[in-house]
N, C-alpha and C positions, 0 to 999 in steps of 0.2 A: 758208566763203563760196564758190561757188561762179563758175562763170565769167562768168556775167550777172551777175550782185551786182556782180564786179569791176570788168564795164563799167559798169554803172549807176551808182556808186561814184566812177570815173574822170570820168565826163561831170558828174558833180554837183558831186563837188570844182573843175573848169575854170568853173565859170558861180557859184561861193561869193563868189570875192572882192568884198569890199565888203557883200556882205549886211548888211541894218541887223537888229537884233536885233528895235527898235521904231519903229515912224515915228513923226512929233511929231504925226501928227495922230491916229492911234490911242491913244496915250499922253495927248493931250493931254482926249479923249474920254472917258478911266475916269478924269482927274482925278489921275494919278499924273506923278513924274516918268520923265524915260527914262530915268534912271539907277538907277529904284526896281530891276529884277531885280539889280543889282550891287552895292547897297548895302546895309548891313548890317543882316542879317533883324531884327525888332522882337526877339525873344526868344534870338537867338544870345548863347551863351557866350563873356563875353569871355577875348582874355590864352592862347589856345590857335589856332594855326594849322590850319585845314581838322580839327576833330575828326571821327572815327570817326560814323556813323550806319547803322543798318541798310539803310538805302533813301532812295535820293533818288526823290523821282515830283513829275511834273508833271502836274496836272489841267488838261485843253483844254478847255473847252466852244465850241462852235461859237455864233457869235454873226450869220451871213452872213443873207442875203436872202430864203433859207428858212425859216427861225428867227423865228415872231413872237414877239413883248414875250414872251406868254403862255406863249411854249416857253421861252425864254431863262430865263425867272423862275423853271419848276418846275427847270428843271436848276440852278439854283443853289441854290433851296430842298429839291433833295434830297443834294446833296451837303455842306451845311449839316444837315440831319437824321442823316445818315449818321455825319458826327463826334460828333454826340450821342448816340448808339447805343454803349453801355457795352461792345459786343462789339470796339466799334474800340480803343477804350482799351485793352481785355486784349489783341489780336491785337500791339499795338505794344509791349506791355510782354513779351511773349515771344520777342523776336527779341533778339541778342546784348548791346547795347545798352541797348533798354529804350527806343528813340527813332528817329523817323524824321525827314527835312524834305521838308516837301509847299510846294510854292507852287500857287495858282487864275489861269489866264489866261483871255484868249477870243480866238477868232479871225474870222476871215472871209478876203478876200482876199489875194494878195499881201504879203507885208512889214507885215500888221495885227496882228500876235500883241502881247497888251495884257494886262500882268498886273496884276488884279485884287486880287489877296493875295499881296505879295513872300513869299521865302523866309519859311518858319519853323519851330523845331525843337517837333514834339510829343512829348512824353515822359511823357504819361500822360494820368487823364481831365480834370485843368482846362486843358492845354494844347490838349485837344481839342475843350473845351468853347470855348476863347478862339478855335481854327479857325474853329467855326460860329459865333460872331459875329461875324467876321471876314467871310465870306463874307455872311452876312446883311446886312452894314453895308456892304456895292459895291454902286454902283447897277447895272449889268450894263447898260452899251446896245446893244440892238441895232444893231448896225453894216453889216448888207445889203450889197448885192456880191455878190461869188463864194466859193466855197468853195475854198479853195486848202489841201488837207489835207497836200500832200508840202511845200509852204511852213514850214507850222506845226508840221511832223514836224523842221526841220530846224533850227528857231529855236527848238523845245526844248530839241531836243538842245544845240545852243551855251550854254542857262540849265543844262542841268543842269552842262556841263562849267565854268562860271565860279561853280557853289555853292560856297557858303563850307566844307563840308562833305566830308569823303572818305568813300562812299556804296559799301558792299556790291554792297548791289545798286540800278540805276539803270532807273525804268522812264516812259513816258508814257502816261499815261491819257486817249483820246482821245475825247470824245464829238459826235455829230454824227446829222443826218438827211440827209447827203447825199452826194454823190458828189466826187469830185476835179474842176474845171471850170476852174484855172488853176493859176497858181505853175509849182511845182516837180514833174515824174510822181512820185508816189509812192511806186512800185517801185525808181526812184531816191534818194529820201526816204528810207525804210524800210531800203536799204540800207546806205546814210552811219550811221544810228542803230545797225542790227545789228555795223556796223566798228566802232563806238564803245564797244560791248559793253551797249549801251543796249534793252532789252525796249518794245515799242510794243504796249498792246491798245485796242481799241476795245471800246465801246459804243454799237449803231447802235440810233437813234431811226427805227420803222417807221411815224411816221407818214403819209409818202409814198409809198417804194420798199420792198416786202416781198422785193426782192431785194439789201439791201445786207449783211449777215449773210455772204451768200458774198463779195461785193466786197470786204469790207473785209479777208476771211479769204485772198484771193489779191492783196490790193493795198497793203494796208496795214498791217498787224498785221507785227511781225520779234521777235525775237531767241527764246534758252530758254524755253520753257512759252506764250509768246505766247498769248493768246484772243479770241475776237469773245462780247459777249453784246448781249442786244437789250432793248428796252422798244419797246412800242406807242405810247407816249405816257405824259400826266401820272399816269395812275391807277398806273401798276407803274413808274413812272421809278426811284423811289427805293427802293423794293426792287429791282431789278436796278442801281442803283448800289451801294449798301453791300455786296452779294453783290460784287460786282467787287471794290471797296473793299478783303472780308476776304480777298479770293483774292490779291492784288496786297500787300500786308502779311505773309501768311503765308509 
C-alpha cells in the first residue's frame, strides 16, 4: 500500500465510526430484516464455527436514480442466468473446497446498501440453481438518489468481514452505470477494502458515460488481479456478467 492508500485509509477509518451497515428504510424497501446480512445463511452448515470456503464475494448491483426498473431487472436477471450456466457450477467445484458463499445486494445512496439474498453457501449445481431462484424471487426496487459507490465499497467490505465463513479469497463485484456523486471518495473506499485484503472489480454499464471503463479502472477497482469489464446495456449484460462471474471464481 502505498503512501496515499495510507492516507486515504487514515481519513476513511476517522469518519467509519457508527456507520450503519443497513438503514431501516432501505431494508425495510427489499422487504428484509436488518439483521438478515448477520443472520444465519438459509443453507449454512450447522455445528461448525466460520468453515473454510474458497471465496467470499458480494454481488452490488446499482439500484440509484440512474438505474430504471428496466436496467435494474436485466441486471438481476442476468446474474440469475449466470448461476444457471453449468460453467458456474464446474468453476466452483474446482477450487479447493468445492464451495463458495456469494450474498446479492443493491445500492444507491449513502448508507442504502440492501441485501437482497443474504449469505449462502454454493457448492455445486443445485446450489446454484437455488442462487438463481433466489435472485429471481427479489423484487429489486429501484431506489433513485445518488450513486454513492465508495459508500457501498465500504458496507461490503464490513458483510464480507461478519460472514459466517473463513474465505480464501474475498472479493466484491461491483455493478453500476455511473460515477461516484456522494458517500464516501472511493479511492478512499477501495483503499479500506485493499487493507482488508479484500479484491474490488467492477462492471460498468455503458449505457450513459462511454468513459467509465477507465474511471472505474483509476477509482475504483483495488486489490490482486482487480478488473473493470463493460456491457452496453440489456442485449450483452449477461454475457459480460457470467464472463466476470468465471473470472472472479477461478
Amino acid at each position: 500500500m502505498n503512501g496515499s492508500d495510507r492516507v486515504g485509509r487514515r481519513a476513511l477509518l476517522a469518519g467509519l465510526a457508527g456507520l450503519p451497515l443497513l438503514s431501516p428504510l432501505a431494508a425495510a424497501a427489499a422487504g428484509v430484516a436488518e439483521s438478515a446480512p448477520e443472520s444465519a445463511p438459509e443453507n449454512a452448515s450447522e455445528g461448525s464455527a466460520r468453515p473454510p470456503v474458497d471465496l467470499a464475494l458480494v454481488l452490488a448491483v446499482d439500484a440509484s436514480a440512474s438505474i430504471s426498473r428496466d436496467a435494474l431487472d436485466f441486471q438481476l436477471r442476468g446474474h440469475a442466468a449466470a448461476f444457471r450456466d453449468p460453467r458456474v457450477a464446474a468453476a466452483v467445484a474446482r477450487g479447493g473446497h468445492g464451495r463458495i458463499a456469494v450474498t446479492l445486494v443493491q445500492f444507491a445512496g449513502p448508507d442504502t446498501l440492501t441485501a437482497l439474498v443474504p449469505w449462502r453457501l454454493v457448492a455445486g449445481a443445485a446450489d446454484c440453481a437455488a442462487m438463481a431462484d433466489a435472485i429471481d424471487a427479489v423484487p429489486g426496487i429501484a431506489m433513485g438518489g445518488s450513486t454513492a459507490l465508495g459508500s457501498a465499497i465500504v458496507a461490503a467490505v464490513a458483510l464480507i468481514e461478519r460472514a459466517p465463513w473463513t474465505a480464501a479469497r474475498r472479493k466484491i463485484d461491483l455493478v453500476s452505470n455511473g460515477f461516484n456523486n456522494a458517500g464516501i471518495d472511493p479511492l478512499s473506499a477501495r483503499a479500506h477494502a485493499a487493507a482488508a485484503g479484500i479484491t474490488v472489480n467492477a462492471l460498468a454499464i455503458l449505457d450513459e458515460f462511454d468513459w467509465l471503463e477507465a474511471y472505474y479502472a483509476e477509482n475504483v477497482i483495488a486489490g490482486e488481479g482487480a478488473f473493470v469489464r463493460t456491457a452496453g446495456g440489456a442485449d450483452d449484460f449477461a454475457a459480460a456478467f457470467l464472463s466476470k462471474l468465471m473470472a472472479e471464481i477461478a
